[in-house]
C-alpha positions, 0 to 999 in steps of 0.5 A: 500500500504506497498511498494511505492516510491516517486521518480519522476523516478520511472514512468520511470523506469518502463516505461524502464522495459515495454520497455524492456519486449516488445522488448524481444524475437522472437517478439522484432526482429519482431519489430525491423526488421519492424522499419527498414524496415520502416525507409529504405522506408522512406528514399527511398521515400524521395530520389524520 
C-alpha cells in the first residue's frame, strides 16, 4: 500500500464522495423526488 492516510476523516470523506456519486444524475432526482414524496405522506398521515 504506497498511498494511505491516517486521518480519522478520511472514512468520511469518502463516505461524502459515495454520497455524492449516488445522488448524481437522472437517478439522484429519482431519489430525491421519492424522499419527498415520502416525507409529504408522512406528514399527511400524521395530520389524520
Amino acid at each position: 500500500m504506497l498511498h494511505a492516510s491516517t486521518s480519522p476523516f478520511y472514512p468520511l470523506f469518502a463516505a461524502l464522495d459515495v454520497n455524492a456519486k449516488i445522488h448524481e444524475g437522472e437517478s439522484g432526482r429519482r431519489l430525491w423526488a421519492e424522499c419527498v414524496a415520502l416525507g409529504i405522506e408522512a406528514r399527511q398521515s400524521d395530520h389524520r
